[in-house]
C-alpha positions as CSV (number, residue, x, y, z in Angstrom):
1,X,0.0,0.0,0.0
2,X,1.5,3.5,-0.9
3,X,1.7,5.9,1.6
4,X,3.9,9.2,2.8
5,X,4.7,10.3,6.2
6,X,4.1,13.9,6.4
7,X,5.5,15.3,10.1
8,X,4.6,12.0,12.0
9,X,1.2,11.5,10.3
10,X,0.7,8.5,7.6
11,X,-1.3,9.5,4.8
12,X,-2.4,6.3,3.1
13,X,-3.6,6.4,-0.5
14,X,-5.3,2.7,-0.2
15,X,-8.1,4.9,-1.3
16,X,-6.9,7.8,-3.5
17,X,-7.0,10.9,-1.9
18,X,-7.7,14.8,-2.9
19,X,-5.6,17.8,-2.4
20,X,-7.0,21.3,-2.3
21,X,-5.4,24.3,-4.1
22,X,-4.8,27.3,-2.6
23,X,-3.3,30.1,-4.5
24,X,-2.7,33.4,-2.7
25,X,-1.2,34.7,-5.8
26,X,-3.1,38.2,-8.2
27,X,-2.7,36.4,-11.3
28,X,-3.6,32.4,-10.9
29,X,-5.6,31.4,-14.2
30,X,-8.7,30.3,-12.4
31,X,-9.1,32.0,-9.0
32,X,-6.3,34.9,-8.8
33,X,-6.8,37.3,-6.4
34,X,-9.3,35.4,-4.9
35,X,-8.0,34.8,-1.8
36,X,-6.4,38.1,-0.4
37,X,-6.9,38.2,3.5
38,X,-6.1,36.4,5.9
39,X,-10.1,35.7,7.1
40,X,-10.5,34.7,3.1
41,X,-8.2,32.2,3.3
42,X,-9.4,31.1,6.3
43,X,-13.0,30.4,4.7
44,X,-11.7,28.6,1.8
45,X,-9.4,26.8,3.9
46,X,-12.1,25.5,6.2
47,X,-14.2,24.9,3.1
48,X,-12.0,22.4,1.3
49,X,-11.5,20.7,4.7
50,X,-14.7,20.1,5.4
51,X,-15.3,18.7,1.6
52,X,-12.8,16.2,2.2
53,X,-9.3,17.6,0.9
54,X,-6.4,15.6,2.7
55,X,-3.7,17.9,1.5
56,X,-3.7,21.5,0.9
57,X,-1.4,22.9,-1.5
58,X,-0.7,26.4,-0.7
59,X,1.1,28.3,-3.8
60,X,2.6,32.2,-4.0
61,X,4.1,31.8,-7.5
62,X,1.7,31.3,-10.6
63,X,3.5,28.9,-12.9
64,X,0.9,28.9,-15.9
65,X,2.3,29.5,-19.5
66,X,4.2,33.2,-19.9
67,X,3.3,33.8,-16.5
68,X,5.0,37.1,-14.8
69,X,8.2,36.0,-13.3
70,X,8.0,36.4,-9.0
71,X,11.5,37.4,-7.2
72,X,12.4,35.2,-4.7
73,X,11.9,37.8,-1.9
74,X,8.0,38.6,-2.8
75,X,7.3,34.9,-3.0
76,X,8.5,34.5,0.6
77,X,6.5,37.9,1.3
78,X,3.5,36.4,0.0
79,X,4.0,33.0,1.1
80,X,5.6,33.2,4.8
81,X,2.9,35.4,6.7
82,X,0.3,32.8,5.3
83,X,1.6,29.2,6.4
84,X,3.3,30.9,9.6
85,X,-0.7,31.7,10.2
86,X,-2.5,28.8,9.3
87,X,0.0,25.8,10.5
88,X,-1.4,27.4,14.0
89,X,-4.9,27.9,12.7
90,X,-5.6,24.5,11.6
91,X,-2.6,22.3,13.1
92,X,-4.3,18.9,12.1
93,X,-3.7,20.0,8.6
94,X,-1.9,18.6,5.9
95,X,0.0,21.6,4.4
96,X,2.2,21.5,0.9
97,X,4.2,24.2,-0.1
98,X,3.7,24.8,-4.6
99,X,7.7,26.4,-5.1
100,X,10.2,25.3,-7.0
101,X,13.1,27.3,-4.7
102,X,14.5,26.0,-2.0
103,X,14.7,28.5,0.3
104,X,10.4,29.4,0.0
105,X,11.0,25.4,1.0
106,X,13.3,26.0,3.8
107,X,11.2,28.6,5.7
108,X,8.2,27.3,5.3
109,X,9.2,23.7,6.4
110,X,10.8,25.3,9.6
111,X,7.3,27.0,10.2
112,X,5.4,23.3,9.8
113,X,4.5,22.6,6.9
114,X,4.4,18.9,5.9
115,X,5.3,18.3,1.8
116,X,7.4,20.3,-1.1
117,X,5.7,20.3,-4.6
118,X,8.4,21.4,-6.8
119,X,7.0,22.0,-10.4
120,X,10.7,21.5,-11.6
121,X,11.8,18.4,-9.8
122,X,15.1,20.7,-8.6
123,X,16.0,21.8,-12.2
124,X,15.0,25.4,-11.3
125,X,17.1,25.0,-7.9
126,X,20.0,22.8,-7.3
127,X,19.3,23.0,-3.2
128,X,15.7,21.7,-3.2
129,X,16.3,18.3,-2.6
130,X,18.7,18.8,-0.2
131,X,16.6,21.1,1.4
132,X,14.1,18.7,1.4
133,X,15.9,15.5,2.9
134,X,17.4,17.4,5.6
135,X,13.3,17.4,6.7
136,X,12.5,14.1,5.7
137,X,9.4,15.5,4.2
138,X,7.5,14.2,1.0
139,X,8.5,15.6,-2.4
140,X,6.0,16.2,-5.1
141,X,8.0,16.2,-8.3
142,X,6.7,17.3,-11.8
143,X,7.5,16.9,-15.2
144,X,8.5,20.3,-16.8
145,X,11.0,21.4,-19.3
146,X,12.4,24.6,-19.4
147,X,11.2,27.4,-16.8
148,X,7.1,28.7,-16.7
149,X,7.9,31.5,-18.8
150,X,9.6,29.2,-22.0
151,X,8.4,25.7,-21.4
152,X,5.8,25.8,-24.2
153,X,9.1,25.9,-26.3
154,X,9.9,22.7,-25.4
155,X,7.5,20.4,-27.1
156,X,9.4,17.9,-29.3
157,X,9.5,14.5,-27.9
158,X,10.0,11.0,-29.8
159,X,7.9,9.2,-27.2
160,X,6.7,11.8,-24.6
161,X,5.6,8.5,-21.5
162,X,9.1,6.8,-22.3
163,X,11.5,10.3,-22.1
164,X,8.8,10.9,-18.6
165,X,9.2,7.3,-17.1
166,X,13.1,8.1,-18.0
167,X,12.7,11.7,-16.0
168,X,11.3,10.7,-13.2
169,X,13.6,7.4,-12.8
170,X,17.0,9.9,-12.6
171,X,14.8,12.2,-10.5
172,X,14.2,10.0,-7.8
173,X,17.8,8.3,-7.5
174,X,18.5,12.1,-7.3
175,X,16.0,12.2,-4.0
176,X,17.1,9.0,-2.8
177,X,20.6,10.4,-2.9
178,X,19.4,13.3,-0.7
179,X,17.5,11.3,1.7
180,X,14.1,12.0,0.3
181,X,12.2,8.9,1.4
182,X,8.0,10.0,0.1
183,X,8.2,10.6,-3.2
184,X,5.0,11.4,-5.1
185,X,5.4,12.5,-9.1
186,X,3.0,14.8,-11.5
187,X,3.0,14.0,-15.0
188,X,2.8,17.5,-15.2
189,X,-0.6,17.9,-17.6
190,X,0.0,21.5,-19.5
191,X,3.7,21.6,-18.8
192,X,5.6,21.4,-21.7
193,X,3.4,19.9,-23.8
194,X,0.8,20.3,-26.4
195,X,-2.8,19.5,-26.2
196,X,-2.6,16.1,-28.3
197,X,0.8,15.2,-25.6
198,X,-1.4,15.8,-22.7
199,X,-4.2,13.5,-24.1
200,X,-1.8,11.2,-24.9
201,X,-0.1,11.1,-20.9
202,X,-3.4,11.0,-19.4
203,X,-4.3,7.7,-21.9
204,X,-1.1,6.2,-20.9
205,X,-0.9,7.8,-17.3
206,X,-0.8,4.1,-15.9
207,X,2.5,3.6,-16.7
208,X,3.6,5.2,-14.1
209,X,3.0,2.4,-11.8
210,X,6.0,1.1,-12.9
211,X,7.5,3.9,-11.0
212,X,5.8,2.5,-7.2
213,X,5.8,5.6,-5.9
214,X,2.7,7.3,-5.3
215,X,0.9,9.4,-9.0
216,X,-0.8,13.0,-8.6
217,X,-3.2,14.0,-11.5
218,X,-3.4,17.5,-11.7
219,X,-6.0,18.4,-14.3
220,X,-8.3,21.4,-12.9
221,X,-9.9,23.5,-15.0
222,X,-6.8,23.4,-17.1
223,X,-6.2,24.9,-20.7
224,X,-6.3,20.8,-22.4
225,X,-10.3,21.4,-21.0
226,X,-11.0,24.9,-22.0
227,X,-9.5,25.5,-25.2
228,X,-10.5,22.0,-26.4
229,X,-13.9,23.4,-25.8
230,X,-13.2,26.5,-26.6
231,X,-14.2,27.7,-23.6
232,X,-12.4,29.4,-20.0
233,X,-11.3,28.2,-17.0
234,X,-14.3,28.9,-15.2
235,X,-16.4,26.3,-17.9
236,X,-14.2,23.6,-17.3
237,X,-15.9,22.2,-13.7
238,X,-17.6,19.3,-15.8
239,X,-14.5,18.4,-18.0
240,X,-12.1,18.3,-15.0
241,X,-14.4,16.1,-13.5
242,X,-14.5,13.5,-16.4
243,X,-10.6,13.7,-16.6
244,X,-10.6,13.4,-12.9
245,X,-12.8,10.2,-13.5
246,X,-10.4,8.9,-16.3
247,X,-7.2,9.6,-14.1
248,X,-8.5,7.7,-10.9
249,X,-9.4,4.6,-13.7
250,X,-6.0,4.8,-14.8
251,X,-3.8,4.7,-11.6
252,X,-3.9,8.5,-10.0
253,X,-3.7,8.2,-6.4
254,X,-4.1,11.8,-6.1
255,X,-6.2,14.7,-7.3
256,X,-5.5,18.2,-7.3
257,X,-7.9,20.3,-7.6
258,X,-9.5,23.7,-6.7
259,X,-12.9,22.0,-6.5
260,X,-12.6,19.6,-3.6
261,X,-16.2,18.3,-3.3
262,X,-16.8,17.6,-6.9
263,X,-13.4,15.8,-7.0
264,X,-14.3,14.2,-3.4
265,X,-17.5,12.7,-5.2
266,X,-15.4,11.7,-8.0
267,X,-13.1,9.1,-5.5
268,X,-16.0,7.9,-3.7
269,X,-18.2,6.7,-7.1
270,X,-15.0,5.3,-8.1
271,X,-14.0,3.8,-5.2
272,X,-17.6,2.0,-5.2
273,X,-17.3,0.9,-8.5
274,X,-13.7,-0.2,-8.6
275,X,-12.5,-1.1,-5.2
């Protein structure tokens, strides 16, 4: 059974499990700016607790496509105040930290939170694992090429699940090396790849049991929904929901989502019909 330890507390994906999204960033593509007080973020907090989230992935740094880039000092500014709040205001929770730098990682692990998810697996910081073994925490490691602002660029692949499972291999040797023990990896869905590649991951996504390590699908209200319909982000509740479905079929163990009870619903039917 796959499981991490996150600060003395297993979390067991027997079943799979779903982790919230926080952004407290002005320019997320589906809910920037939302959350701007302390007392908002409180509520949505609460919210997504009381849906059923397990984790709660708490990010200061937009990463979508051409996004703005964020110095390292007003991503701690953002970021810091926040967790250094809420690790007090709910201690029973499961806190993840969305950077890929290592000293966001640092200070925010010191404060309490449990789990890194680093969009760039330690390409975009040469400390991060380090950083994160000297916690023992769980590392959340995603497929990305290039940085957020270029990795469209980086498209070409001969056989994108092959070059992935090859990724992710050398990544985790890496961790091991560093004395990450909970590994979980994101096939990264709209990182570095085109619409048809990210159709093409998700049909293929159980390949990555090979891996036996825990697999996060993170497909909310992302651009392979919208633009296939030709719609926004704010359309795409009902299409994540189906991809959620299809992920949880093929292998995900967890989903990441900003709509916790819809996603929630989505484990339990499967969980009824599959387990």
């Amino acid at each position: 059974m796959k499981s991490i330890n996150c600060k003395g507390q297993l979390v067991t994906f027997e079943t799979p499990k779903v982790m919230g999204i926080l952004n407290i960033t002005p320019n997320s593509f589906f809910d920037g700016g939302w959350h701007h007080s302390l007392e908002k973020i409180e509520q949505q907090i609460e919210k997504m607790l009381q849906e059923g989230a397990a984790i709660i992935d708490i990010g200061a740094y937009s990463t979508q496509p051409n996004a703005p880039f964020v110095s390292e000092e007003e991503e701690l500014e953002r970021m810091v105040p926040v967790v250094k709040h809420l690790v007090k205001k709910f201690p029973n929770a499961v806190f993840s930290i969305d950077t890929f730098r290592a000293e966001v990682a640092k200070q925010t692990l010191d404060l309490g939170a449990a789990m890194i998810n680093d969009v760039s697996a330690g390409n975009l910081d040469d400390q991060m694992m380090q950083v994160v073994g000297s916690f023992k925490a769980p590392y959340i490691m995603m497929h990305m090429k290039g940085t957020p602002q270029n990795m469209q660029q980086f498209t070409d692949y001969d056989d994108v699940m092959h070059e992935m499972i090859y990724y992710f291999s050398d990544k985790m040797a890496q961790a091991q090396q560093h004395g990450i023990v909970d590994v979980i990896v994101d096939p990264g869905f709209g990182f570095s790849k085109t619409l048809d590649q990210n159709y093409e991951v998700l049909n293929k996504l159980d390949l990555l049991q090979n891996l036996n390590v825990p697999v996060l699908s993170a497909l909310s209200r992302k651009s392979m929904i919208y633009k296939f319909f030709e719609t926004t982000p704010q359309d795409a509740l009902n299409g994540t929901t189906v991809l959620n479905t299809i992920s949880l079929i093929k292998g995900a163990n967890l989903l990441r989502v900003h709509d916790v009870r819809e996603a929630v619903e989505c484990v339990k039917l499967y969980t009824k019909t599959y387990c």
